[in-house]
ROLUMKOL-104080 format. One record per residue (C-alpha): x, y, z; residue number from 1. Coordinates in steps of 0.2 Angstrom, whole numbers, plus 5000, padded with zeros to 4 digits. Last residue first. Layout:
REM ROLUMKOL-104080
X/Y/Z/NUM
...
This chain:
REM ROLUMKOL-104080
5083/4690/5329/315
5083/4692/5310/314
5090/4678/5300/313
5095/4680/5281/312
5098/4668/5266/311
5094/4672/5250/310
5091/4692/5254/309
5092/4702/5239/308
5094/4718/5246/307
5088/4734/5236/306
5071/4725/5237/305
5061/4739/5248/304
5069/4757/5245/303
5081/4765/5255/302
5083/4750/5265/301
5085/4746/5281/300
5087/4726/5290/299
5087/4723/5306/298
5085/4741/5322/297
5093/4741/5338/296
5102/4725/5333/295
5101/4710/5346/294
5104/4696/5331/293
5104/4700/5313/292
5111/4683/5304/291
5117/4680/5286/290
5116/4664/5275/289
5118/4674/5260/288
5115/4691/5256/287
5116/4699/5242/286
5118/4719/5237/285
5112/4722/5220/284
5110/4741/5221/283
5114/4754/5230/282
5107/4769/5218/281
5093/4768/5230/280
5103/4776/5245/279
5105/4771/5263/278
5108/4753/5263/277
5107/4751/5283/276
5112/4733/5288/275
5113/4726/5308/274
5104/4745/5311/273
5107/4755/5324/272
5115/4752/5342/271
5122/4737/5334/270
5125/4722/5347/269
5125/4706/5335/268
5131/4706/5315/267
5134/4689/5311/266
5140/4688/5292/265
5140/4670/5282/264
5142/4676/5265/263
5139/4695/5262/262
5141/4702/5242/261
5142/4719/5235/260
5137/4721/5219/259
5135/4738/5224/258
5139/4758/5233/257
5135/4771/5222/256
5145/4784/5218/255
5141/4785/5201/254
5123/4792/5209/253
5132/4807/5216/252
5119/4816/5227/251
5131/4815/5244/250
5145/4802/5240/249
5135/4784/5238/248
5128/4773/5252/247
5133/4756/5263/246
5131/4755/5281/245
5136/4739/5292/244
5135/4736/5309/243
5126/4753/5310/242
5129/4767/5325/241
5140/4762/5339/240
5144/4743/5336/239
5143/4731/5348/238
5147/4717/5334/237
5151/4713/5319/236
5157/4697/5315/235
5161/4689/5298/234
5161/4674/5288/233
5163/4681/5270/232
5161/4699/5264/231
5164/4700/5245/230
5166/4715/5235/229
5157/4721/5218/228
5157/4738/5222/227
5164/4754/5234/226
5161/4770/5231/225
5154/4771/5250/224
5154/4758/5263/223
5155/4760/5282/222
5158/4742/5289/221
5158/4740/5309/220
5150/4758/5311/219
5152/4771/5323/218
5162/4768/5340/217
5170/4751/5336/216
5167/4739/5349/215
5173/4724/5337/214
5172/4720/5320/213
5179/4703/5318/212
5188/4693/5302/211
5185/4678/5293/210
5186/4687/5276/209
5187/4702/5267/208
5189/4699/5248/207
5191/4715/5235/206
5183/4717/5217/205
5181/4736/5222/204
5187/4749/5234/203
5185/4764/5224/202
5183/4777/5237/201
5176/4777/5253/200
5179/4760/5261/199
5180/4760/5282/198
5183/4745/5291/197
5181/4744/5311/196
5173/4762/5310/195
5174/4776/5321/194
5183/4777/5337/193
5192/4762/5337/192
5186/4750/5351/191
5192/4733/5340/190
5197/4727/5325/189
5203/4711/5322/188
5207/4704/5305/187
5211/4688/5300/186
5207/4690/5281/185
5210/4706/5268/184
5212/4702/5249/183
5214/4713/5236/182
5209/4715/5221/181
5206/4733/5220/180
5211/4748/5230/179
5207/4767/5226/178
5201/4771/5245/177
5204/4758/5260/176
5201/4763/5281/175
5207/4751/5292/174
5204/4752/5309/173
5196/4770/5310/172
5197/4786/5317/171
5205/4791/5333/170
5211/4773/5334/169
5209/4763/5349/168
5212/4745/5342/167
5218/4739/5325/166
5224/4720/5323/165
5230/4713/5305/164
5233/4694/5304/163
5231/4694/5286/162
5233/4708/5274/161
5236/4705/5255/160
5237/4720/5243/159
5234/4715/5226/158
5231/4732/5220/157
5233/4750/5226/156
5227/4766/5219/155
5231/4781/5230/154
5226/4775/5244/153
5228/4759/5259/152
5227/4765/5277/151
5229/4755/5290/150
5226/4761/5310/149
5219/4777/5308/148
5220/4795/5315/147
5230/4800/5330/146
5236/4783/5332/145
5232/4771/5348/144
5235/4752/5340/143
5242/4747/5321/142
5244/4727/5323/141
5255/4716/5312/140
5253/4699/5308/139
5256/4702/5288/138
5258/4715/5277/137
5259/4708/5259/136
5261/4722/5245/135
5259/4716/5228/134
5256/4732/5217/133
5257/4747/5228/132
5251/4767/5224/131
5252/4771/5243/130
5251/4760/5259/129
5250/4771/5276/128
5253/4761/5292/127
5249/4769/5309/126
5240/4782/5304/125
5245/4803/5304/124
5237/4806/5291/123
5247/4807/5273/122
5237/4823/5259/121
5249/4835/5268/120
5266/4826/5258/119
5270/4839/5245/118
5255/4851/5246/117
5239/4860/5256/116
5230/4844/5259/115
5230/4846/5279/114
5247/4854/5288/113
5249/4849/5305/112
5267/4842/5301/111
5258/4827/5295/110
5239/4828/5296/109
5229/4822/5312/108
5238/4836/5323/107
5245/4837/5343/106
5251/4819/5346/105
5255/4816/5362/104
5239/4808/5365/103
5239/4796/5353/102
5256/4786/5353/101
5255/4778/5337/100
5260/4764/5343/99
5264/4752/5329/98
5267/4732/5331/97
5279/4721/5323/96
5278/4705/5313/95
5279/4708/5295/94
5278/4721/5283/93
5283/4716/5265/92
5285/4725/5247/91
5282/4717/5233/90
5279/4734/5222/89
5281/4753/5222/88
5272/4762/5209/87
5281/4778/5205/86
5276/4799/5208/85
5265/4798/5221/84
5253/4811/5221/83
5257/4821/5237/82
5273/4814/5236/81
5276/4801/5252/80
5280/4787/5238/79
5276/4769/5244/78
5276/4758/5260/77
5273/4771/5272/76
5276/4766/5293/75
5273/4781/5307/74
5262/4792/5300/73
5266/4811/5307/72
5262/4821/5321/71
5281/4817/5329/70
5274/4830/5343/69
5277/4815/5355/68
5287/4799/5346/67
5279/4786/5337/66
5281/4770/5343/65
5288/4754/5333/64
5288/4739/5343/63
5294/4722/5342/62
5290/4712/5356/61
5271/4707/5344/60
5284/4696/5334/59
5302/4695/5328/58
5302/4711/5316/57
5301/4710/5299/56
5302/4724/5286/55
5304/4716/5268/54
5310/4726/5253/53
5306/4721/5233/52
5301/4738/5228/51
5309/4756/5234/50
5301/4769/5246/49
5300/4760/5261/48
5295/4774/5273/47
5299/4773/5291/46
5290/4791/5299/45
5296/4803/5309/44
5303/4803/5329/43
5301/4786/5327/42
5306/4776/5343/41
5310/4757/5341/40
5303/4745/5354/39
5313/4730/5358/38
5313/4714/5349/37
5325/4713/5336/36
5321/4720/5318/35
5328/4710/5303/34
5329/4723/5286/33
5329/4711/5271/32
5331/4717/5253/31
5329/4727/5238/30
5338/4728/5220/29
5335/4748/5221/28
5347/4749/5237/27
5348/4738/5252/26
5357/4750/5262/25
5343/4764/5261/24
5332/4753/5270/23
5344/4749/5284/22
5347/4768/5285/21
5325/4771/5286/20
5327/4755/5302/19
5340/4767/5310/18
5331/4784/5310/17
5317/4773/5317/16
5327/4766/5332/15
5345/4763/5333/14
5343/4759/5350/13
5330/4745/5344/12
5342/4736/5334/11
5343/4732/5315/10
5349/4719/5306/9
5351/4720/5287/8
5348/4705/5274/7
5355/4708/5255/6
5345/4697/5243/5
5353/4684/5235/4
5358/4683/5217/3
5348/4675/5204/2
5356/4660/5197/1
């Protein structure tokens, strides 16, 4: 009979230097740490460093804030090491809001110090997901941080996100490079400063469903590198620039953004185009039973039959 996992509980006055001891405490065979409602202040980040943890808070009540001049992310789930040294696995977040506290944040990179070494590749988002295999994060919400909301890197699969909110982010919602087989649903990201969902490198054979794309101030979906995903019953809308963009990296054909494919997607409000593929390497993208309503500007393509659209409204 497999022996239980240890459960720690942990209060707000013991805050973020509190919640890294709890994880400590479990050790290498994992655990529980219990948050109680409250706010939690960080004054650097909560990394979960070992597999099989779980960090769960009682709800939207429990808060973990970055701390002024912290400039640093405020949750990782895997190996702070420039390259990250292990693979961390079945790991959960659960229930609990970040503040990353913006404005009292002086640098986007930790410690101000931008992909020099060690750790100066990690922005200063709200939750950072590194090198994972089976990470669950679930009804947490990532508001106000210096650079993104969610950030999944360094080569992560079979994440699941549900219930994930994002909202007045420097940069963007949730921004995914070197991810795979993953799937992302119930999201809700809203007035971040640049794109509700942004996918730069190696984002492939991924799922994003039933989600909005609110008020964001550049793009609701900004695609590079990034192939053979499916889109499903979405809403973009009011978006700055494109509701959705998809291209390569600069003249890199291999970067190519396609495959890609759009099932039930409303995108309404763009002050650019609903969908601008932007490069003819962008191939095969599909849509089906789309609709473009009250878009500056429908349907661009870098050249005329990139999209293959069986299904598509334009209003």
């Amino acid at each position: 009979m497999a022996e239980e996992k240890r459960v720690f509980h942990v209060k707000p006055a013991e805050g973020g230097a509190g919640i890294n001891r709890a994880i400590t405490q479990c050790g290498k065979e994992g655990g529980e740490v219990v948050l109680e409602r409250g706010t939690y202040e960080c004054p650097s980040p909560v990394i979960i460093r070992t597999s099989g943890i779980t960090l769960r808070g009682a709800g939207p009540a429990t808060k973990l804030r970055l701390m002024a001049n912290a400039n640093c992310p405020v949750v990782i789930v895997g190996d702070e090491a420039n390259v990250p040294r292990e693979t961390v696995r079945s790991v959960c977040v659960a229930d609990l809001a970040i503040d990353g506290n913006r404005t009292q944040q002086k640098s986007e990179c930790w410690n101000g110090q931008c992909d020099t070494a060690t750790s100066s590749a990690i922005r200063s988002s709200g939750l950072v997901v590194r090198r994972a295999k089976d990470v669950l994060v679930l009804r947490v919400s990532a508001d106000n941080c210096r650079s993104g909301g969610l950030v999944t890197e360094k080569h992560c699969r079979r994440l699941t996100v549900r219930e994930f909110s994002a909202s007045r982010n420097e940069f963007d919602g949730l921004a995914c490079y070197e991810t795979e087989d993953s799937v992302f649903s119930g999201l809700y990201l809203h007035d971040n400063k640049s794109a509700g969902i942004s996918t730069d490198l190696d984002f492939d054979h991924n799922v994003i469903s039933d989600s909005r794309m609110v008020r964001n101030g550049t793009h609701g979906i900004f695609m590079r590198n990034s192939s053979d995903n499916q889109f499903q019953n979405l809403l973009i809308s009011g978006s700055g620039r494109d509701g959705v963009f998809m291209d390569q990296v600069d003249q890199k054909t291999g970067t190519k953004s396609s495959g890609n494919l759009f099932t039930s997607v409303t995108v309404t409000g763009s002050k650019g185009a609903a969908l601008r593929v932007n490069a003819a390497s962008c191939k095969g993208t599909v849509l089906t039973q789309c609709v473009f309503t009250g878009n500056e500007r429908g349907l661009q393509e870098a050249v005329p039959g990139l999209v293959d659209q069986r299904s598509l409204v334009i209003r």
